[in-house]
N, C-alpha and C positions, 0 to 999 in steps of 0.2 A: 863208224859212220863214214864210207865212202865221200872224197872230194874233200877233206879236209887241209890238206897241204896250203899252206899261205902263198907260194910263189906264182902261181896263176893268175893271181888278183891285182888290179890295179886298182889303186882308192885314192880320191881327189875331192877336194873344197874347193870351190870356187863363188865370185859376187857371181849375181847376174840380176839382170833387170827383166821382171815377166808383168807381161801386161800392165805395163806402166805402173810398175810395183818394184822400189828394190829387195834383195832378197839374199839366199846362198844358196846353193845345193851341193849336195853328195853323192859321187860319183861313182859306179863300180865297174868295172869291166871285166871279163870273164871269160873263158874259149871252152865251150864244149863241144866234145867228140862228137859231134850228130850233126845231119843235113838243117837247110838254113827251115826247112818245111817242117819236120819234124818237132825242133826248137819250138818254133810258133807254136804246134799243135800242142805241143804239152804245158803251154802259159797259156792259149787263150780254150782248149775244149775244156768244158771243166770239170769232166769225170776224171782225165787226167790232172788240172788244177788240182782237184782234192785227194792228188794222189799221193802230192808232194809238197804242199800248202796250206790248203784251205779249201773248204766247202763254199760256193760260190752261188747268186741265186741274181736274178732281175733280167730286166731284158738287155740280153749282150748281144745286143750291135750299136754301131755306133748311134750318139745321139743316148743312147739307155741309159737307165742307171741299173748299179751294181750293189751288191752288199756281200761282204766276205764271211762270215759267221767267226761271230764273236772278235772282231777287228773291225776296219775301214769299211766306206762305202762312197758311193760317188757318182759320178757321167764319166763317160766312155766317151773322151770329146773328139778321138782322131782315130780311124783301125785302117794302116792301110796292108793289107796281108802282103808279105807275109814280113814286113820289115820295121812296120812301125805305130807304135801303141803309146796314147797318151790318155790318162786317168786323171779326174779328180781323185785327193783323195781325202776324204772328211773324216773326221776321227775326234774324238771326244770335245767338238766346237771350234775346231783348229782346220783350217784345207789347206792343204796343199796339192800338189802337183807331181806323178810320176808320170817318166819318161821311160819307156822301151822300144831299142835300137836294136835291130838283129843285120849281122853281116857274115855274108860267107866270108871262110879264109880256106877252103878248098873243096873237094868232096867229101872229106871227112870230117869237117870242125868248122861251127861259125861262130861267132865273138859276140856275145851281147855286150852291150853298154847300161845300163839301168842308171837313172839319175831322178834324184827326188828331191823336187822344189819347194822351199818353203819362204814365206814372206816373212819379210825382220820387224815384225811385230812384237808386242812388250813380251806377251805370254812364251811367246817361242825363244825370244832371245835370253828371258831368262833360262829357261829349260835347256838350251844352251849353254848361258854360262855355266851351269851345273856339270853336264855331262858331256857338251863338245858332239864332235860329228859323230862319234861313237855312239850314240843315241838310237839314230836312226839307221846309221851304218852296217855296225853291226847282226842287227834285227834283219836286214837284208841279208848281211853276210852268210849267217844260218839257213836264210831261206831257201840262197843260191846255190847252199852245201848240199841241202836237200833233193835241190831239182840234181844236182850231178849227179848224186847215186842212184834218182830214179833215172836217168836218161842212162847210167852205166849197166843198171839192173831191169829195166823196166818194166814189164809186171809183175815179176818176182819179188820188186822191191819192196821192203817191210820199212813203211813210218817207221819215225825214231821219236820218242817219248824225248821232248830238246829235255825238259824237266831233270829227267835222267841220265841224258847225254852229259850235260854243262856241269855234273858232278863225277864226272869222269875223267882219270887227266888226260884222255885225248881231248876232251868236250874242254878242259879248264885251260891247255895247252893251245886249242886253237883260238880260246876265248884271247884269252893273253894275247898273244901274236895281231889278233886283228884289233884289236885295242890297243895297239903300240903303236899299229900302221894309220888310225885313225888319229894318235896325237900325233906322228910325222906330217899327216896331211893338214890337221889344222896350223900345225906353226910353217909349215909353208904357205898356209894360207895367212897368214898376218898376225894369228895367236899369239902371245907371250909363253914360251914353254913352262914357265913353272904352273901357268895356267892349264896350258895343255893337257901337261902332264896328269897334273889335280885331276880334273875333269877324266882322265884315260884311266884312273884309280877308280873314283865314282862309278863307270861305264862299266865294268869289269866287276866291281860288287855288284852292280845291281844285276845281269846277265847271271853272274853264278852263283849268287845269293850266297856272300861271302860279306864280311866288314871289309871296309877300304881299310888297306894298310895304312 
């Protein structure tokens, strides 16, 4: 699976207060090899979307709502092409909030930022204390691995069955590594590491469908 290296990625926790709500989010950032136009075209057209994602359906422009097949679904609350996209995103009773940032860093590579809001509600915080920003994190991490082979490959590029990938020790090798990086981020963020840690154990069984050590 092309884009798998962990050095690329940056991963952060942080409070923040969203619409007079407090909350956290989790933060990724990213440099892919492509123009800043490009980047855009292949997260919001969604023939490409489902090239490297998900099957995508509703009315997408802003203001619409959205539904991803068999995942999230929401409003399309901000699109300003080609640099910045803000989602509801509603999923099994729970919304939150995703953020995408796109920035050139030259003719050849622009930097996403991706950040996904969630309010410190009971349901979520437990869900949290469970598994920590690796949760959520993660689940991005794969998806972000995905868009890099397709934008490295791009029609050529053949889906990756994750299923089959996360039992591979590249797939278990890179699970690991981002689930280390995701307990470093939470006890930066104020976590207790033996908690952290717990939680970065949990995150990693459940992605690879292994028992926690």
């Amino acid at each position: 699976m092309s884009g798998t290296t962990i050095e690329p990625i940056t991963r952060q926790v942080k409070p923040i207060e969203w619409e007079g709500k407090r909350g956290r989010s989790v933060v990724i950032e990213r440099t892919f090899p492509t123009l800043i136009e490009d980047l855009w075209d292949a997260i919001v057209t969604p023939e490409r979307l489902a090239r490297w994602f998900l099957p995508v359906h509703g009315d997408l422009v802003e203001g619409g709502r959205y539904q991803l097949d068999g995942n999230a679904g929401g409003t399309i609350r901000r699109c300003d092409t080609p640099r910045y996209l803000e989602l509801s995103w509603e999923m099994q009773g729970g919304v939150g909030w995703v953020l995408l940032n796109l920035e050139s860093q030259s003719d050849e590579s622009t930097r996403l930022t991706l950040e996904h809001i969630a309010e410190d509600e009971a349901h979520f915080l437990e869900f949290w204390a469970q598994y920590g920003p690796g949760s959520v994190g993660v689940g991005w991490d794969t998806a972000l691995v995905s868009l890099d082979g397709y934008i490295d490959a791009g029609e050529a590029y053949e889906p990756v069955d994750e299923n089959a990938w996360v039992t591979t020790d590249e797939g278990r090798a890179f699970m690991r590594a981002a689930s280390d990086d995701w307990v470093a981020a939470a006890i930066a963020f104020g976590t207790d590491p033996d908690v952290a840690k717990a939680a970065g154990k949990e995150t990693y069984a459940f992605y690879t469908g292994t028992s926690v050590e």
